[in-house]
BABA-563360 format. One line per field, with one value per residue (C-alpha): residue number from 0; y, x, z negated. Coordinates in nm, 3 decimals, padded with zeros to 5 digits. Layout:
num	NUM	...
Y	Y	...
X	X	...
Z	Z	...
END
This chain:
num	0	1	2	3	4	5	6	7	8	9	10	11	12	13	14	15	16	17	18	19	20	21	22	23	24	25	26	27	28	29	30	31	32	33	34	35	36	37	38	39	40	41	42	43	44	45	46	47	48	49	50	51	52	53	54	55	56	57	58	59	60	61	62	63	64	65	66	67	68	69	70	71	72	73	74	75	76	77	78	79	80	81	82	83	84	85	86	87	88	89	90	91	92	93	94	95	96	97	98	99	100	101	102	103	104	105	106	107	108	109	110	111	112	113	114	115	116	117	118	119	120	121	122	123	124	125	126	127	128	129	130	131	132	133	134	135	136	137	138	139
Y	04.298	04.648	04.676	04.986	05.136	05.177	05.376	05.660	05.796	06.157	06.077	06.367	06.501	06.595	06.776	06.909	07.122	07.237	06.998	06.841	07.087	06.997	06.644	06.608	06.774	06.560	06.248	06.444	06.562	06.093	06.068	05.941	06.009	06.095	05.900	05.871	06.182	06.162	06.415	06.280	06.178	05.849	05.703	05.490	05.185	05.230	05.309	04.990	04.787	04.955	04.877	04.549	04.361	04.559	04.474	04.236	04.535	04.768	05.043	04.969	05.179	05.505	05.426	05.459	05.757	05.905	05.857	05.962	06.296	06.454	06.438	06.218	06.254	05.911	05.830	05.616	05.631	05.483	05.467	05.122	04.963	05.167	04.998	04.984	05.323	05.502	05.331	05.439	05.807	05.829	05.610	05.446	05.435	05.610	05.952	05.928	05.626	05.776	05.893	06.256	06.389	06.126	06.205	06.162	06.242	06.558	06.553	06.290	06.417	06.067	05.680	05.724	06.055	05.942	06.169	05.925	05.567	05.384	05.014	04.753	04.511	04.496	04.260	04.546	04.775	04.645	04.589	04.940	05.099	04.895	05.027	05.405	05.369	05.287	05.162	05.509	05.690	05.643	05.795	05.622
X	10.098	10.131	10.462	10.347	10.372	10.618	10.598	10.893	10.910	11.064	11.291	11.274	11.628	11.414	11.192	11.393	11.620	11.330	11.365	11.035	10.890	11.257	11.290	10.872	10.966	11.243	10.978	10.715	10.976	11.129	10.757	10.649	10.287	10.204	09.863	09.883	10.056	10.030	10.236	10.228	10.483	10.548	10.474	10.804	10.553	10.492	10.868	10.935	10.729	10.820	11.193	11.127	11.347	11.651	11.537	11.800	12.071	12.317	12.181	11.790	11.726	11.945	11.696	11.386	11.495	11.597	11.258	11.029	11.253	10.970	10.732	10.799	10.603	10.481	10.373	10.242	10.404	10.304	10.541	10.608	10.866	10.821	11.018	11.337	11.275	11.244	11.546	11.748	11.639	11.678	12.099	12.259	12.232	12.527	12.549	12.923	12.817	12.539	12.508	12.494	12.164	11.987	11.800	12.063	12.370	12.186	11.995	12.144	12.377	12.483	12.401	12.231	12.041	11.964	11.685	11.447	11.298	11.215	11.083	11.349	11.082	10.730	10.638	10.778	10.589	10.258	10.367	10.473	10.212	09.921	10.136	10.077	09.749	09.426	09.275	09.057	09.341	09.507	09.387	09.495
Z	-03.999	-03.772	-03.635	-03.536	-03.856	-04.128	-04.474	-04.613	-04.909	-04.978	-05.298	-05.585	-05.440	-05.104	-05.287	-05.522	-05.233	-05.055	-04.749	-04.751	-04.432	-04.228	-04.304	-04.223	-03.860	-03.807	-03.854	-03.605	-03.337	-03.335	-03.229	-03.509	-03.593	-04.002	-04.072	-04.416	-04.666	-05.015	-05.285	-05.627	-05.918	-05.966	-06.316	-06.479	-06.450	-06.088	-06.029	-06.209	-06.016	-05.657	-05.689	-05.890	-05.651	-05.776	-06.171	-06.223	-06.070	-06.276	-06.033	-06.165	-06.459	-06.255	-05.996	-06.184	-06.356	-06.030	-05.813	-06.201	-06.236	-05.986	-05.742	-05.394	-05.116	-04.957	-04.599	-04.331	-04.026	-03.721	-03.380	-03.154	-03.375	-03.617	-03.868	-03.647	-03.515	-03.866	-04.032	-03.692	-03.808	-04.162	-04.157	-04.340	-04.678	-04.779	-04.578	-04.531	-04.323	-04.144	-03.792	-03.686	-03.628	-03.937	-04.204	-04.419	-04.268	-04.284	-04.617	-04.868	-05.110	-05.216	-05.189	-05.486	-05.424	-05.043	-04.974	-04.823	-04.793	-04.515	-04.534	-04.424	-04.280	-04.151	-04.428	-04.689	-04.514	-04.516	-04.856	-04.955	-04.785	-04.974	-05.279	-05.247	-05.004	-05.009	-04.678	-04.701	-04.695	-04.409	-04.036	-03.713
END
């Protein structure tokens, strides 16, 4: 595993509002470098099987509706401690409970609409990033 990397996901919401460009900046200017960027729509089967550990949820079928409505845009991130460092950024989960100056304090319009993803572990990232990434598509 790299703790030195860490992968986010723009949800559909991001896109949606036009904050793609600001929220991208706000990665840069943490010192965070992009190594990997992919834009692309999400299929229901690969939304499915991303969020599969919430399939037993009430949230889970909202969720995959939510993050197939449009296109996401996925990345690799790499930072030291990146995984700590990005979910510092991008808050809480719900906004109401995120710091000023976060990603979502700033962007999220709900807990369910939250703007962005950030991996939770380094395990999950290696994890999520070998989801959306080939090893040919990502530039150290």
């Amino acid at each position: 595993m790299n703790s030195n990397r860490t992968f986010t996901m723009l949800k559909p919401d991001s896109i949606e509002q036009g904050n793609m460009l600001p929220i991208l900046n706000m990665i840069e200017n943490a010192g965070f470098k992009i190594i990997a960027l992919k834009y692309k729509k999400m299929s229901k089967d690969e939304a499915e099987k991303f969020y599969s550990i919430h399939s037993d949820k009430p949230f889970f079928t909202d969720l995959v509706s939510f993050m197939t409505r449009g296109p996401i845009i996925a990345a690799v991130l790499e930072k030291e401690n990146a995984v700590e460092e990005f979910r510092n950024l991008i808050g809480s989960t719900d906004p109401l409970e995120a710091l000023d100056g976060t990603i979502r304090k700033k962007f999220a319009k709900s807990k369910g609409e939250n703007a962005v993803h950030g991996s939770d572990s380094d395990e999950n990232s290696s994890i999520e990033i070998d989801f959306h990434f080939d090893s040919n598509e990502i530039f150290s």
